[in-house]
C-alpha positions as CSV (number, residue, x, y, z in Angstrom):
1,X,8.6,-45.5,-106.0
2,X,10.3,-45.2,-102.5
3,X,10.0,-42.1,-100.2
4,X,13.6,-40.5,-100.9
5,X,13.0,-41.0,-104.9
6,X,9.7,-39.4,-104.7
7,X,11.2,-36.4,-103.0
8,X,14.0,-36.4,-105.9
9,X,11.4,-36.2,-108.0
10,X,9.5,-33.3,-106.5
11,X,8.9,-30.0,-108.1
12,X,11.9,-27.9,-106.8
13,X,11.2,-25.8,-104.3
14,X,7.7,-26.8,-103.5
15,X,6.9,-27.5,-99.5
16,X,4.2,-29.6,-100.1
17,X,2.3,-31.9,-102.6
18,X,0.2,-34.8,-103.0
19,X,1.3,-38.3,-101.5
20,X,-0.3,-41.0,-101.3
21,X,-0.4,-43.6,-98.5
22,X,1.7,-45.7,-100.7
23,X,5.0,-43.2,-101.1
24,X,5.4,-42.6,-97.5
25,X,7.5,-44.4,-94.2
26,X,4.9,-46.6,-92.0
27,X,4.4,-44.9,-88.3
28,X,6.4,-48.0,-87.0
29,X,9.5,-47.9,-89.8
30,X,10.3,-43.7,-88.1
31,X,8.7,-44.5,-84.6
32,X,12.1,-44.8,-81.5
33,X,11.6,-45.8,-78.3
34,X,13.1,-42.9,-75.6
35,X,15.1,-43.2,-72.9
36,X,14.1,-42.3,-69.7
37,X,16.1,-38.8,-70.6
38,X,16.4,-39.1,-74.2
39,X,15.7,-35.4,-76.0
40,X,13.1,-34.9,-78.4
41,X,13.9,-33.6,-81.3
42,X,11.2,-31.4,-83.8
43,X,10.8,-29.8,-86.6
44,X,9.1,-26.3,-86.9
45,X,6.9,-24.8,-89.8
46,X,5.6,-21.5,-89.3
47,X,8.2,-18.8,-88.1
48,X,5.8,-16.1,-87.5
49,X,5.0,-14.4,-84.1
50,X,3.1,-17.6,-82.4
51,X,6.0,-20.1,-84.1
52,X,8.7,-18.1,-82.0
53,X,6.3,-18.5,-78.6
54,X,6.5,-22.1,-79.6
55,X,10.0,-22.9,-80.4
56,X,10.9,-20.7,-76.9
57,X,8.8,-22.9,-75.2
58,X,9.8,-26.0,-76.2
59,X,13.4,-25.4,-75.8
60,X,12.8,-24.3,-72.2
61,X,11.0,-27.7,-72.5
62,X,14.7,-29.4,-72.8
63,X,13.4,-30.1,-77.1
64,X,15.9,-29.9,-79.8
65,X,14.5,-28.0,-82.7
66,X,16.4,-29.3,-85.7
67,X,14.6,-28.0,-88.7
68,X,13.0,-24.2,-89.4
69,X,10.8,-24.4,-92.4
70,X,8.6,-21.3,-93.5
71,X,8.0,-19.5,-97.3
72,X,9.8,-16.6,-95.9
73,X,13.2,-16.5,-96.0
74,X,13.7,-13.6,-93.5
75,X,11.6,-15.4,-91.1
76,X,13.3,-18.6,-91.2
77,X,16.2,-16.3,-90.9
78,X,15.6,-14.8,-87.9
79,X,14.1,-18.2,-86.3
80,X,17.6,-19.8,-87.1
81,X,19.2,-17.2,-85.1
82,X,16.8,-16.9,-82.3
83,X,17.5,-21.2,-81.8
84,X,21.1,-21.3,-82.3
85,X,21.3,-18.6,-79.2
86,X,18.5,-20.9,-77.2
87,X,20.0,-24.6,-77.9
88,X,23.8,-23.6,-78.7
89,X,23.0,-25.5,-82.0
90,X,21.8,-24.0,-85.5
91,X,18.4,-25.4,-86.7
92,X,18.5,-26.6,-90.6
93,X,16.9,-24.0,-92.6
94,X,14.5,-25.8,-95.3
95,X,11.3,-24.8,-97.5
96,X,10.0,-28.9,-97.8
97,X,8.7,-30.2,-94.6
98,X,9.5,-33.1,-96.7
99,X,13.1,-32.8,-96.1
100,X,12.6,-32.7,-91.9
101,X,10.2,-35.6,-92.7
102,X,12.7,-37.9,-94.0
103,X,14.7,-37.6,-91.2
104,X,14.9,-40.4,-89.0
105,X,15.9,-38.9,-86.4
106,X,12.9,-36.1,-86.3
107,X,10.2,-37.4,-83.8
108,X,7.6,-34.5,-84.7
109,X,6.6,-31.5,-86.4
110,X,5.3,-28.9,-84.5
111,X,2.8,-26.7,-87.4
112,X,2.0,-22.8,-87.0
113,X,1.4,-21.7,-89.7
114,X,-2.2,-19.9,-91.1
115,X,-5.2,-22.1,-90.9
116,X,-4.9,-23.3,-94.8
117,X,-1.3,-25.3,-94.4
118,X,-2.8,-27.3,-91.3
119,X,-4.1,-30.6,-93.0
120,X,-1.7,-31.6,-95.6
121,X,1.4,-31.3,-93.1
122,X,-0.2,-33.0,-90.7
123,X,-1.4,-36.0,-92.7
124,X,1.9,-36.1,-94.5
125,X,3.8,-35.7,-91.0
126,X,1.9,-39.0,-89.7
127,X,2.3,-41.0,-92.9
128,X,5.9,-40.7,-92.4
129,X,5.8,-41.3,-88.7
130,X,6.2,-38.3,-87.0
131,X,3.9,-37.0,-84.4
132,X,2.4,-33.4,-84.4
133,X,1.9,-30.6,-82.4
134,X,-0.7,-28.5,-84.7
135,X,-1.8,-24.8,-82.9
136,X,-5.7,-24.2,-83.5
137,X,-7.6,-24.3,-85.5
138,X,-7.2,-27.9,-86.6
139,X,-9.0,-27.4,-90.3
140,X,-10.5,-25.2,-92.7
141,X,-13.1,-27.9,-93.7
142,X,-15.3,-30.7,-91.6
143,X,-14.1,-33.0,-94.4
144,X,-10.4,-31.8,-93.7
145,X,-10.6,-32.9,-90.2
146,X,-12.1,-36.4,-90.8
147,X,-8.9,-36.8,-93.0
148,X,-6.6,-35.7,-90.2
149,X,-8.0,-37.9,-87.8
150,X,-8.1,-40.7,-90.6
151,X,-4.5,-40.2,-90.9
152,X,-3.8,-40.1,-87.0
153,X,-5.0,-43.6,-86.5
154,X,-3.6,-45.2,-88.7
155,X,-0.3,-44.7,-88.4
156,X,-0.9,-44.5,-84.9
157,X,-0.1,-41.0,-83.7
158,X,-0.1,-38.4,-81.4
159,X,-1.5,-35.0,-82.6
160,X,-1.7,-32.3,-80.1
161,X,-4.2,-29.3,-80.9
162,X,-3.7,-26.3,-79.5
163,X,-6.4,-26.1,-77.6
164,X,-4.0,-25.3,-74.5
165,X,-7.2,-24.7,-71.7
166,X,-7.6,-28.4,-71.9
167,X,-4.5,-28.8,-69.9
168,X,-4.9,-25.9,-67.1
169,X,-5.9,-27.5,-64.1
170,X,-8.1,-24.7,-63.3
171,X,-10.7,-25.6,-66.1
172,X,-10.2,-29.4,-65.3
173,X,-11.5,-28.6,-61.9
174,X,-13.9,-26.8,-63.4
175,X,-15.6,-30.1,-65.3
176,X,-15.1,-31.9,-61.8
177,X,-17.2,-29.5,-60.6
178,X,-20.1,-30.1,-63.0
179,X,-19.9,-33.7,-63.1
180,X,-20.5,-33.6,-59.3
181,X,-23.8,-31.9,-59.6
182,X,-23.0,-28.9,-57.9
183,X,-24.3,-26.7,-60.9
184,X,-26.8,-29.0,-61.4
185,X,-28.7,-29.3,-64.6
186,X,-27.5,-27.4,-67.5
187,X,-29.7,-26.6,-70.3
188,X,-28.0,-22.9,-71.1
189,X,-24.5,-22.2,-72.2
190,X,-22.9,-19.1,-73.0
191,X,-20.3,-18.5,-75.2
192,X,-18.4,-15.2,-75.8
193,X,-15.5,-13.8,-78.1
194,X,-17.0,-10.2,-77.8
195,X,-13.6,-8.0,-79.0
196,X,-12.8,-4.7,-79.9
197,X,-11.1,-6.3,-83.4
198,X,-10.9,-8.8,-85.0
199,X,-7.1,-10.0,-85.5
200,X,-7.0,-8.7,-88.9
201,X,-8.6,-5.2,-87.8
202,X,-5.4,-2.9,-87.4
203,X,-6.2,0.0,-84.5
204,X,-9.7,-0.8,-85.2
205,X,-9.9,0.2,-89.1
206,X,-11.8,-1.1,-91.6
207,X,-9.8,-3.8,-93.7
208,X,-9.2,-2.5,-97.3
209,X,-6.4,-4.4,-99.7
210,X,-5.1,-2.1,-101.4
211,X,-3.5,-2.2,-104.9
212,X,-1.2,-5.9,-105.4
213,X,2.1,-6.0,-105.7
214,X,5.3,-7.7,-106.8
215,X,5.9,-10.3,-103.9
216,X,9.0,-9.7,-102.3
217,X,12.0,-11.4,-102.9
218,X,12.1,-13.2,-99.7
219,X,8.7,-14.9,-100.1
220,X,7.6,-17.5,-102.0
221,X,4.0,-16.3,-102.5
222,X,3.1,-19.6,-104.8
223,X,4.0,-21.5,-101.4
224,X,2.4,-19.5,-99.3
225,X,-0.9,-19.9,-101.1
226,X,-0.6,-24.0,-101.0
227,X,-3.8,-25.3,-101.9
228,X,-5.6,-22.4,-102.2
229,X,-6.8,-20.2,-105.3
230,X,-4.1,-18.7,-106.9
231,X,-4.0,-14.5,-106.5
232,X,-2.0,-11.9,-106.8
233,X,0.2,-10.7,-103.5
234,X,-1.3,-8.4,-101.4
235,X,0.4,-7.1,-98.4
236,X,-2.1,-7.0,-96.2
237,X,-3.4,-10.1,-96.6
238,X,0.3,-11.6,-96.0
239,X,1.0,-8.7,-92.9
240,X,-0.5,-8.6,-89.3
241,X,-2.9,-11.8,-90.0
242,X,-4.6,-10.2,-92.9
243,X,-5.1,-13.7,-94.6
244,X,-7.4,-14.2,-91.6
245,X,-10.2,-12.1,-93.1
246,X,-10.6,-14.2,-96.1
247,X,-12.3,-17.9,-96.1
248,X,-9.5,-19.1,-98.9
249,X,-7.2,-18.9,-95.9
250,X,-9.1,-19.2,-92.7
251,X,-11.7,-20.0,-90.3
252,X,-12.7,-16.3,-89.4
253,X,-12.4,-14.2,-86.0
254,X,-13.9,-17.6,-84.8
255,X,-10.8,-19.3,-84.7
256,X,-10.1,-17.0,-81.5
257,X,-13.8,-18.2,-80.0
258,X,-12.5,-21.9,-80.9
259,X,-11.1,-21.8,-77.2
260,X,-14.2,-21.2,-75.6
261,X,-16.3,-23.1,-78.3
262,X,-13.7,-26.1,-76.7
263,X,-13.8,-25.1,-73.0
264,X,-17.4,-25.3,-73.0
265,X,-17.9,-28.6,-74.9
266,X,-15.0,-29.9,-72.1
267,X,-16.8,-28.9,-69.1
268,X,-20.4,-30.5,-71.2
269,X,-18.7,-34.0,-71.9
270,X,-17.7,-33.3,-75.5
271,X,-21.4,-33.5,-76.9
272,X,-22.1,-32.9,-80.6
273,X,-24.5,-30.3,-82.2
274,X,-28.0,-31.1,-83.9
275,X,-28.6,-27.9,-85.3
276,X,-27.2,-24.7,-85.8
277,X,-28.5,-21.1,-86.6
278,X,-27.1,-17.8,-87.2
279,X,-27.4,-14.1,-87.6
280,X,-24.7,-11.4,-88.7
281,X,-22.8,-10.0,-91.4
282,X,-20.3,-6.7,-91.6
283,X,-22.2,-4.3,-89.8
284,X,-19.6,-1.8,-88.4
285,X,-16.7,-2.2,-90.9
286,X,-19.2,-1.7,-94.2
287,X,-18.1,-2.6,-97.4
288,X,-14.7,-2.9,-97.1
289,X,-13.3,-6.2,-98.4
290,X,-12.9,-8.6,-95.0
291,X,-15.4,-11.8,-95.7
292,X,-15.6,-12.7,-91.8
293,X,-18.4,-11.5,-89.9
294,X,-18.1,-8.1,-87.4
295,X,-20.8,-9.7,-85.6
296,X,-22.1,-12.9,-85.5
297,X,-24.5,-14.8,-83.3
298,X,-25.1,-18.3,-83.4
299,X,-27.2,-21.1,-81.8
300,X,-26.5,-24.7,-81.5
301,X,-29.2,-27.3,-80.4
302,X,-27.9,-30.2,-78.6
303,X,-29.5,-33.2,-76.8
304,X,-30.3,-31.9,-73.7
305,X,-29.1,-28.3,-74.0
306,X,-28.6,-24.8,-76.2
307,X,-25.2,-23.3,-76.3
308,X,-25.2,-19.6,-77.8
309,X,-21.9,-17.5,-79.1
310,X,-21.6,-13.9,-79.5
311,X,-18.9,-12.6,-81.7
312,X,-18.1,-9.2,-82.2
313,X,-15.2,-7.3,-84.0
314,X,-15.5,-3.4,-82.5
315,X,-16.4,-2.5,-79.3
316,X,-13.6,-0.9,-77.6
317,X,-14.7,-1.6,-74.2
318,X,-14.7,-5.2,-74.3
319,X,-11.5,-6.6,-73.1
320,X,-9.8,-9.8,-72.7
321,X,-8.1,-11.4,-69.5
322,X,-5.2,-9.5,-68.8
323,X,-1.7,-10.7,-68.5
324,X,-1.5,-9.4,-64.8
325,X,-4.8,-11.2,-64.1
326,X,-3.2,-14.6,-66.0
327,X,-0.4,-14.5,-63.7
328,X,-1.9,-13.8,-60.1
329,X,-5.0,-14.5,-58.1
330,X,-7.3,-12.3,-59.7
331,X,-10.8,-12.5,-61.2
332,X,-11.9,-10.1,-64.7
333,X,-14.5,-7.5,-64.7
334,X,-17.0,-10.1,-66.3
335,X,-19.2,-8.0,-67.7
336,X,-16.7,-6.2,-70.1
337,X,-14.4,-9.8,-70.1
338,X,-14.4,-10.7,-74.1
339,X,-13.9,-14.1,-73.5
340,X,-16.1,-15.5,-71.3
341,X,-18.1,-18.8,-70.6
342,X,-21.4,-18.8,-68.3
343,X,-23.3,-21.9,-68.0
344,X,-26.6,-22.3,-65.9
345,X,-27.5,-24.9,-63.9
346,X,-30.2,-25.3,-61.6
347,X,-28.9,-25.1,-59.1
348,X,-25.9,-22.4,-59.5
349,X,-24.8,-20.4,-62.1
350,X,-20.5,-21.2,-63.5
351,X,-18.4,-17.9,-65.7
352,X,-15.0,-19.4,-66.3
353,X,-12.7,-16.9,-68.6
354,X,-10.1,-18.7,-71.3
355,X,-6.6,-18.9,-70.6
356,X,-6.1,-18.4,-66.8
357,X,-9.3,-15.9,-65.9
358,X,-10.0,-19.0,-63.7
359,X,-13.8,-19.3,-62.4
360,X,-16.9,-19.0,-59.6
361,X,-20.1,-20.2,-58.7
362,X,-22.8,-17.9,-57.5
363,X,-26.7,-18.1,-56.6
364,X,-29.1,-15.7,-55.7
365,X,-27.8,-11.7,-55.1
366,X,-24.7,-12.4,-56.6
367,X,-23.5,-15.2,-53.5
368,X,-20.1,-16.6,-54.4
369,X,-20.2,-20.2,-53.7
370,X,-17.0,-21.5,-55.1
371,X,-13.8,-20.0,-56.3
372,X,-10.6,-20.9,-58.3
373,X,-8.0,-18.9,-59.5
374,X,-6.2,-19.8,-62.8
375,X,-2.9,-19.9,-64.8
376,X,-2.1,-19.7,-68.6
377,X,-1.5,-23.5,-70.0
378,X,0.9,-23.2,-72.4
379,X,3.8,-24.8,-70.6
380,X,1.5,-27.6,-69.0
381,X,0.2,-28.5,-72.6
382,X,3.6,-28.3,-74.8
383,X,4.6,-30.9,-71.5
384,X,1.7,-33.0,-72.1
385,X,2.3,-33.5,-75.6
386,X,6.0,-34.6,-74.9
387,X,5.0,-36.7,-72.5
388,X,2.6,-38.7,-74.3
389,X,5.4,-39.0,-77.4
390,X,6.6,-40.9,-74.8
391,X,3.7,-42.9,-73.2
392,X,1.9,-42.9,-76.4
393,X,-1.0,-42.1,-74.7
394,X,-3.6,-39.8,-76.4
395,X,-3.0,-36.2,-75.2
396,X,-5.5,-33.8,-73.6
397,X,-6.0,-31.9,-77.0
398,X,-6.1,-35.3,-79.5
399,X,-7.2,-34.4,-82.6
400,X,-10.3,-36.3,-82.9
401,X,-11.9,-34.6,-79.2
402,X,-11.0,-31.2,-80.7
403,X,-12.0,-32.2,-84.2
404,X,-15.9,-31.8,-82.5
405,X,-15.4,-28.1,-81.4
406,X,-13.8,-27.5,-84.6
407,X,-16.5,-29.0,-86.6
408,X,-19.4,-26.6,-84.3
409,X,-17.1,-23.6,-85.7
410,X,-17.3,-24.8,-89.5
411,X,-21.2,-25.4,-88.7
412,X,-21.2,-21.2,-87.3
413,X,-19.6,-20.0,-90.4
414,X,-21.3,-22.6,-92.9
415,X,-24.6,-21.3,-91.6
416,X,-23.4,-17.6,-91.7
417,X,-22.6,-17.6,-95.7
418,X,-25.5,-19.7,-96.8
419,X,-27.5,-16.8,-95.3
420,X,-27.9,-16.6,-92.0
421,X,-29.9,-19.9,-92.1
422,X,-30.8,-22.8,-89.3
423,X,-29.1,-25.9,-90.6
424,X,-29.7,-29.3,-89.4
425,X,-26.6,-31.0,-88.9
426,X,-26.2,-35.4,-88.7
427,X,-23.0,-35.5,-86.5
428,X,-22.4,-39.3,-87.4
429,X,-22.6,-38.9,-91.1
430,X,-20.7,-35.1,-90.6
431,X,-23.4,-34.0,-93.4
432,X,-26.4,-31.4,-93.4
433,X,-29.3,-32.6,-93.5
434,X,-31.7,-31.9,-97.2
435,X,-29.6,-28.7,-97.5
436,X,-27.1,-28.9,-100.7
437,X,-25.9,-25.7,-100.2
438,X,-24.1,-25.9,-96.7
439,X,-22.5,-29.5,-97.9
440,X,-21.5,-28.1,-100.6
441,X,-18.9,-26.3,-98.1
442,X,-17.6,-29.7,-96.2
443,X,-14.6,-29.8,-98.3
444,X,-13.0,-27.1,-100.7
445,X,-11.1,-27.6,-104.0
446,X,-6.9,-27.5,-103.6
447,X,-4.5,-26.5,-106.4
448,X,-3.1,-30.3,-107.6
449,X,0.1,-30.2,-106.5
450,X,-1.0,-29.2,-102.8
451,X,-4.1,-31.4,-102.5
452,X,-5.5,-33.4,-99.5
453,X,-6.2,-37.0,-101.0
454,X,-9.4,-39.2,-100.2
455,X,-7.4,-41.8,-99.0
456,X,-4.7,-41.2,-96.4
């Protein structure tokens, strides 16, 4: 069966399903050489808040977006508009991916959408030749991201994480730094996502669902679910990043920490874990029906070092780097910064903050030794990624480099619901080691018609 009978075929309306290797376009039948000028054209999934950041960005970029494609009809709606005004052309509204992916003239699909519709679009996306551009997190599953990778390979393409810090040449100096021995040997790092709520905590209330409800007529709830359980609609788990509370959907509040988790693996030289322990549970916000944890913290034991992280979900004091700090020469208030790296050397002691808090050096009494102010990455990142759909070079945030923080965040909340444990982790074989339990939680079971296959 070809590619454009299979879609024919397809369940009407669905946006995704189950494809083998065999009913998709090799990488080299959709790949096009650019001109030196050439446009890039993409295709967008995900019209929510961080979809329209995206689509704003790439168009200032000099991108063509040519396809809008969310379950949410007002959405997509409202995207079209918002496009047609940036680019002077309307973008095809569509509910398949599918239908952008046949298109020969799409070069990639840039994916924003909640953490559970990451994998299969981006598998699919490369099967038919199309680069990505996937925000963060990558996966829901360590299994899910072996898959992604898999798929990147071998039909030889670029997929961009999100994991924008990568490209700010503020935390790139940082890693220069280190690698020149001025921190000299590190055996302690420190990471921090202390916030006063967690995404899905509205003014800092506890999360309750409420009674379901018919789905409105503008959303089709069966797609937005994809491969996970079927339930009835909620509103609050579709609103304000409610699905975010619930592990059918999401990674946790640690999808937030993912860019520190990143940064400080960076700046390390992208070591993998050996162990990892935890402690927490829903202290603050008690028994109301969020699954993620209101505090967490979690140890990882590598080779030659321990990295801690300390999440929290209520503390109205904590703050993260402020937009006027992100866009001048100006340092956080450390102690009360939420998101915050430290890392102690022998020699001097490194706090770098996330997404332009930029960083310094100090000894004893509090000495600055070295200083450098940073920038938010967004623009430099999108640039990198269209540059290297270019180059076809692999791009700061390739999948399979950020695939290792994301796989220390699974490890965090795999230890977190098997109780709180300290599980041993063998990095090569992406397994647990003697612990049935935790592998039990590698991969998770899909609805058929939205499944992730073995083979990619």
């Amino acid at each position: 069966m070809n590619r454009r009978s299979f879609l024919s075929k397809s369940a009407k309306g669905m946006m995704l399903g189950s494809v083998s290797a065999g009913m998709v376009l090799s990488a080299k039948s959709s790949s096009r050489v650019f001109g030196a000028n050439e446009r890039v054209n993409l295709a967008l999934m995900g019209c929510g808040g961080r979809g329209e950041l995206l689509a704003r960005g790439f168009a200032d970029d000099g991108a063509e977006i040519k396809y809008v494609c969310d379950a949410h009809a007002g959405r997509m709606d409202k995207m079209a508009v918002l496009l047609t005004e940036l680019q002077g052309r309307e973008p095809k509204k569509i509910k398949d991916i599918r239908t952008a992916l046949d298109d020969k003239d799409i070069d990639a699909v840039v994916i924003v959408t909640p953490h559970h519709w990451h994998a299969l679009p981006t598998i699919q996306s490369a099967q038919a030749g199309k680069d990505v551009y996937l925000e963060k997190p990558p996966s829901l599953t360590i299994w899910e991201g072996r898959k992604m990778i898999e798929a990147a390979r071998k039909y030889d393409r670029i997929v961009q994480i999100g994991a924008q810090n990568r490209s700010a040449p503020y935390v790139r100096a940082a890693r220069e730094y280190i690698k020149n021995g001025k921190l000299g040997d590190i055996h302690l790092v420190k990471v921090f996502n202390l916030k006063p709520n967690a995404s899905f905590h509205q003014r800092g209330e506890p999360f309750y669902l409420g009674k379901p409800e018919k789905p409105p007529k503008e959303l089709d709830w069966d797609l937005w679910l994809g491969g996970a359980p079927s339930r009835p609609y909620y509103p609050k788990i579709f609103e304000n990043y409610g699905w975010s509370a619930f592990w059918d959907f999401s990674t946790g509040d640690i999808d937030d920490a993912l860019h520190q988790i990143d940064i400080a693996l960076f700046l390390m030289g992208e070591p993998t874990p050996e162990a990892v322990s935890s402690s927490g549970g829903r202290f603050h916000f008690k028994n109301d029906d969020a699954q993620a944890p209101d505090i967490q913290v979690c140890s990882f034991d590598f080779e030659n070092f321990v990295m801690t992280l300390e999440m929290s979900g209520y503390p109205t004091f904590m703050r993260k780097t402020t937009t006027t700090i992100r866009r001048n020469d100006e340092f956080p208030y450390w102690t009360q910064n939420s998101t915050r790296i430290e890392l102690y050397g022998s020699k001097e002691l490194m706090i770098l903050g996330r997404m332009g808090g930029g960083w310094l050096t100090m000894t004893s009494g509090g000495k600055v030794m070295e200083k450098m102010y940073g920038r938010v990455p967004d623009a430099v990142h999108r640039q990198n990624f269209l540059e290297c759909l270019k180059s076809r070079k692999r791009p700061y945030g390739d999948i399979e480099i950020v695939n290792n923080s994301m796989n220390v965040a699974h490890l965090s909340n795999i230890a977190y619901r098997v109780g709180n444990q300290k599980l041993y982790f063998d990095a090569g074989k992406e397994r647990f080691i003697d612990n049935d339990k935790a592998n039990e939680m590698l991969r998770r079971n899909y609805r058929a018609k939205y499944k992730v296959l073995d083979k990619v």
